[in-house]
N, C-alpha and C positions, 0 to 999 in steps of 0.2 A: 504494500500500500504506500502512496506517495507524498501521502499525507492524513493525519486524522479526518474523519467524516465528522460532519457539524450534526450539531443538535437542532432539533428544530425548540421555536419558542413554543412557551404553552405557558397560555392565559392565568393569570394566578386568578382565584377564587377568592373574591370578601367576605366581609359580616356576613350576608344570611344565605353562605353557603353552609354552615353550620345544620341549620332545620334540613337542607336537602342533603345532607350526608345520615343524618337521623333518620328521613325522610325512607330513603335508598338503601340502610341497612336495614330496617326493620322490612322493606320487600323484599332484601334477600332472605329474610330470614322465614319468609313466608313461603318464597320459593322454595326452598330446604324441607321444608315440612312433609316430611312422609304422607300426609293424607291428603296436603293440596291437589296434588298429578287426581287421584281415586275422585274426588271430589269437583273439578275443575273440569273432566271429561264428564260426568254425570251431571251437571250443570248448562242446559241449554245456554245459558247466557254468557257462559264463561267455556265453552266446548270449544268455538272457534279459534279462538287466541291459543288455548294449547296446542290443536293441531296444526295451528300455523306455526308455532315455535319449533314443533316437531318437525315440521318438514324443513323448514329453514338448518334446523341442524343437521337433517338428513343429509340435506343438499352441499353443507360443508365436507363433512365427507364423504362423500362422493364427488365432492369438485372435481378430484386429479381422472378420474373414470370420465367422467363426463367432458373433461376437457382433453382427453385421449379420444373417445367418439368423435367428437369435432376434428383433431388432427388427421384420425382414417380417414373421416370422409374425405376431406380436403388431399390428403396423398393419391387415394383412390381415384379422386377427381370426378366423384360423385356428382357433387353440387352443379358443374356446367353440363357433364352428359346429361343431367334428369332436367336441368334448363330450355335443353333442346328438345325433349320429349320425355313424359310419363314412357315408363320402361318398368316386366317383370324380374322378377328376381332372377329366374333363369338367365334372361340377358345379360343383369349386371353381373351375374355371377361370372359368365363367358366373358365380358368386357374387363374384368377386375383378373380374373385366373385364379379366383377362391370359389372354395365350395359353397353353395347356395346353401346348407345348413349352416355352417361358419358365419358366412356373410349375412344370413337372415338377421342374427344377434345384432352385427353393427346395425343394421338397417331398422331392427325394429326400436332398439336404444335412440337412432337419432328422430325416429319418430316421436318417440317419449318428449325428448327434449324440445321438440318444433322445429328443427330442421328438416326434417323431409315430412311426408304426409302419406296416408293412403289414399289411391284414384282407386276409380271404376275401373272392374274387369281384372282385380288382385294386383295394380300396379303400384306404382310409386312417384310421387312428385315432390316437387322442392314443398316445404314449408316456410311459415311468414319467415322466419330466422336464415333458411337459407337462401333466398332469394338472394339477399346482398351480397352473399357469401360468392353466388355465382356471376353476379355483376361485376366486382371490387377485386381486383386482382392482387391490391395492398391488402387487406384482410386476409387472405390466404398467406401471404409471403408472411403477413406480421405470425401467423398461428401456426406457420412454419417454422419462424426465428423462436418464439416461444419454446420451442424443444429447447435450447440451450440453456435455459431458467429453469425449464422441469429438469433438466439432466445435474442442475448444479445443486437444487434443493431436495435428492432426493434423499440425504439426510439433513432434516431446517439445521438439526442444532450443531452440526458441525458447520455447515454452511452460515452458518450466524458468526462463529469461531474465525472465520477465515474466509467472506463473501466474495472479496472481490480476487480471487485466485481460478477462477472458474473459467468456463466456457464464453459467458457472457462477458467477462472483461478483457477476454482475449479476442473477443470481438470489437468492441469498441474500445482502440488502443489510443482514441486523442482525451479520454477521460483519465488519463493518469498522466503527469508526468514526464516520467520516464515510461516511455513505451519500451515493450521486449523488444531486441534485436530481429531481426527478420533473414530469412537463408539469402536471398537475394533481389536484383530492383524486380523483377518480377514478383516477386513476393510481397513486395513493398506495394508497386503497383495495385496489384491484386486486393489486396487489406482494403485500402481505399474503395476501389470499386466496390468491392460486398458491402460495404454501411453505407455508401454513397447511392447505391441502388435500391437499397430496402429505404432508407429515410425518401427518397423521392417517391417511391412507389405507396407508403404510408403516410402520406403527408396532406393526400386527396379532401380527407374530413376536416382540418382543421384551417389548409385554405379556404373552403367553401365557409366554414363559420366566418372568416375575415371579409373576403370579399363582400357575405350578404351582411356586415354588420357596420362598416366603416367606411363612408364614403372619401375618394381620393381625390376630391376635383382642387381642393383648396392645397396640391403638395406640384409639383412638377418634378421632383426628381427624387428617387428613393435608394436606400443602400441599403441592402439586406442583407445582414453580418451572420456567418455560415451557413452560406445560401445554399452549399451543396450543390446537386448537379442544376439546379435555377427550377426546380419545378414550383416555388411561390412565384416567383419570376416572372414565367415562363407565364403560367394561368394572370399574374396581377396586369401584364403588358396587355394579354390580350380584352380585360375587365376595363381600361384605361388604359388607352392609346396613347395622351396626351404624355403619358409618363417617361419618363428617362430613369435610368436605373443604374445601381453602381451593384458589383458582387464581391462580399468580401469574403475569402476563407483561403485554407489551405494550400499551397500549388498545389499539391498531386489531385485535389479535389476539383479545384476552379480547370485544371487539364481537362478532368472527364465531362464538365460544362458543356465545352466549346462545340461540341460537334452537335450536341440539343441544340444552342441557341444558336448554329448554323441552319440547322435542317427548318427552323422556324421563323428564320430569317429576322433576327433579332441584336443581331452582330452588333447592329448600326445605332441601336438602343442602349445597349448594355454596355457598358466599361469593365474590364477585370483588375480586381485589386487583390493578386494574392500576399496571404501574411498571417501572421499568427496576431490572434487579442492578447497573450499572452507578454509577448515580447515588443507588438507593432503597435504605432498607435491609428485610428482610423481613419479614413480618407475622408476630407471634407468636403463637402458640394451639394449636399443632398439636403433636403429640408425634411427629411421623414424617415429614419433609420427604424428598421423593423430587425425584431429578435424572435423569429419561430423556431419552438423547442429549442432551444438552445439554452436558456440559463438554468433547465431541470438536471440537465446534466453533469453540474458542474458545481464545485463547492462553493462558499459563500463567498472567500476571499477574492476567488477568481469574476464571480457573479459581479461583484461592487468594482472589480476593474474594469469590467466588460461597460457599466454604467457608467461609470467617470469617462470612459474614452467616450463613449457616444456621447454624454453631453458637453465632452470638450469638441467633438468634430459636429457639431448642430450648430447652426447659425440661429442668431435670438429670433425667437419665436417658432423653432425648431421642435419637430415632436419624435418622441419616440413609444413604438409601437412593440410588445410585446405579447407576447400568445402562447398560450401554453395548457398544459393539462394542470390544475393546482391544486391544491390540498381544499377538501371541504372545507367552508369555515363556521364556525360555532352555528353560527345563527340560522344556518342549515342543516344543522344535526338530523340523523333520520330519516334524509331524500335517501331513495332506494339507488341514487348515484355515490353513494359514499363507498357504498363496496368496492370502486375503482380505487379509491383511494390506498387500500391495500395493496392491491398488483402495483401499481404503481412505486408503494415504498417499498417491496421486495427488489423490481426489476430495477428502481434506480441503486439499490445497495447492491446487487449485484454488478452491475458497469462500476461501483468502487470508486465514486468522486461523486455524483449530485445527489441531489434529496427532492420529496416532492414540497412544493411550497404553498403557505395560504395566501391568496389576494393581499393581504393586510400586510404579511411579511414581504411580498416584492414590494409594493405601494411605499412601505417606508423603506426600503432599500433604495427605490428611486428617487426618493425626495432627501434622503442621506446623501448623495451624486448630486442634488441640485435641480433637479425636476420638479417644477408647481403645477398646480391645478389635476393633480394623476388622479388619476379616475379610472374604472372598471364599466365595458361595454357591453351594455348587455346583448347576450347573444343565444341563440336558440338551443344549442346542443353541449352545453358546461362539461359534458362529460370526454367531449373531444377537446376541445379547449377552453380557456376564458382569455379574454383581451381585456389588458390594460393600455390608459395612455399617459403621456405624462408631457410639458408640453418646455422647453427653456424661454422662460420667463424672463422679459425687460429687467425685472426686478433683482437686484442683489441677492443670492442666497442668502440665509439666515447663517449668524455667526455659527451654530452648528453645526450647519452642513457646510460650511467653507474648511472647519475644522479636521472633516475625513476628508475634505479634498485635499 
């Protein structure tokens, strides 16, 4: 590891958290009672809530089952053949090279779950769940990269011991540091290309939250800092024409660009700035620097430099746009989106440098850099991303925040 992993903040509780700790022991204690369960299912009024807790816990364990049915399908490549037509099992059997008793199990499993469904005449067809599944060719890659996260935590608790030594961090080698040596530039090559193609190919859900949530007419020139192969780019040019656009990231990265933003004839829009946040500082010209997925990645120290360098390269009244998957926050406890928030902080402690964060915690990390007026956009789908903005202010930063500058 290349450095400690940060803590995340967590809200202290006042005065009359007292009564709800009182409050919340004496329901545990109620839950504990040997005759609640007997009494709590023989109870019309109170039947539901148990066997909704029941199943939810089922549903934990079984997670890793159920998210191995989703990877068969997906390998098998179920989801787009049964796209193109309801088909018997004999078929898929012949199409797949497993036996129709074997494969009956996966198939009746992903029915269970909503992925597939039964048609007329004993066939089979996509379910509401698999539909996207067979449209979204990033959902499949992402549910394919996920093996590396199930292969790392197939014991949690040694995997707790020693996360980021895995599969998954030997994938993503610009979260650490010092990267392992590599056999050769081939090698080197290669590294780049596999994360540089899954982050483009995954990235479909969360520009579409951008573009339908923040309009561009008030910016003329943008500079997207680890733009990767340009696929927000790539969709934000064609969403606004008007725009000019700067790319900053990697060389080996901004390389595998060039021949997208050729074939989309884009050359004449785009400027390539490669360099590290790290080491470089950013190129100025742009009036709207945008940061997708990129600061979940990365630890807090490096996060608050990545900030300072954008709001040194923003010209006043400069905005910077930020997007990202974040940590639930209090005041949304309970949305049945908070379960992401788990995968989320395994699969970032796995990569071994970033954390997932709350809106409140970047919001003041940008206004610590010098960003006023930051604000949270609301956008239709929080569980792909949320978007902040934050804008450099005519105004003097506050003696505090001149302070971390």
């Amino acid at each position: 590891m290349s450095q400690p992993l940060d803590l995340a903040a967590v809200q202290a509780h006042t005065a009359g958290t007292s009564i709800k700790d009182a409050w919340q022991a004496r329901l545990e204690r109620w839950y504990a009672h040997p005759g609640l369960y007997r009494w709590s299912l023989s109870n019309p009024l109170t039947r539901w809530l148990t066997r909704r807790r029941t199943r939810k816990l089922f549903d934990l364990m079984a997670g890793f089952v159920h998210s191995q049915v989703l990877l068969a399908c997906v390998r098998l490549d179920l989801f787009r053949t049964l796209h193109q037509a309801p088909a018997h099992l004999n078929d898929l059997a012949h199409r797949t090279g497993l036996a129709p008793a074997v494969l009956q199990r996966l198939v009746l499993s992903a029915v269970a779950l909503g992925l597939l469904e039964h048609r007329s005449q004993g066939r089979f067809g996509l379910g509401p769940l698999g539909v996207p599944l067979a449209q979204h060719e990033g959902i499949a890659q992402m549910i394919e990269h996920n093996h590396l996260l199930y292969q790392d935590m197939q014991d949690p608790v040694q995997f707790l011991n020693n996360a980021w030594s895995g599969g998954m961090a030997e994938y993503w080698p610009y979260a650490h540091q010092q990267a392992a040596p590599v056999a050769s530039p081939q090698a080197e090559v290669d590294k780049f290309t596999r994360y540089s193609q899954l982050m483009a190919a995954s990235q479909g859900f969360v520009v579409q939250e951008i573009l339908s949530s923040y309009f561009f007419d008030e910016h003329r020139c943008v500079l997207d800092v680890g733009a990767g192969k340009g696929r927000f780019v790539s969709e934000l040019a064609a969403h606004a024409p008007h725009l000019k656009f700067k790319m900053f990231d990697l060389p080996p990265v901004l390389a595998l660009a060039c021949e997208g933003l050729q074939a989309k004839g884009l050359t004449e829009r785009v400027a390539l700035h490669p360099g590290s946040f790290l080491d470089d500082p950013l190129p100025e010209g742009a009036d709207l620097i945008t940061l997708v997925r990129v600061a979940h990645d990365h630890p807090d120290v490096v996060v608050r430099q990545i900030l300072h360098k954008a709001f040194a390269a923003l010209p006043v009244g400069g905005v910077l746009l930020l997007a990202e998957p974040m940590a639930q926050p209090e005041d949304e406890a309970g949305q049945p989106s908070a379960s992401a928030d788990a995968y989320f902080h395994f699969y970032l402690l796995a990569m071994g440098a970033g954390r997932l964060r709350t809106p409140q915690e970047l919001q003041t990390m940008m206004q610590e850099a010098g960003f006023t007026h930051v604000e949270q956009v609301p956008n239709a789908m929080p569980i792909h991303a949320r978007i902040l903005l934050g804008r450099k202010s005519q105004c003097l930063p506050s003696v505090s925040q001149k302070s971390v500058n």
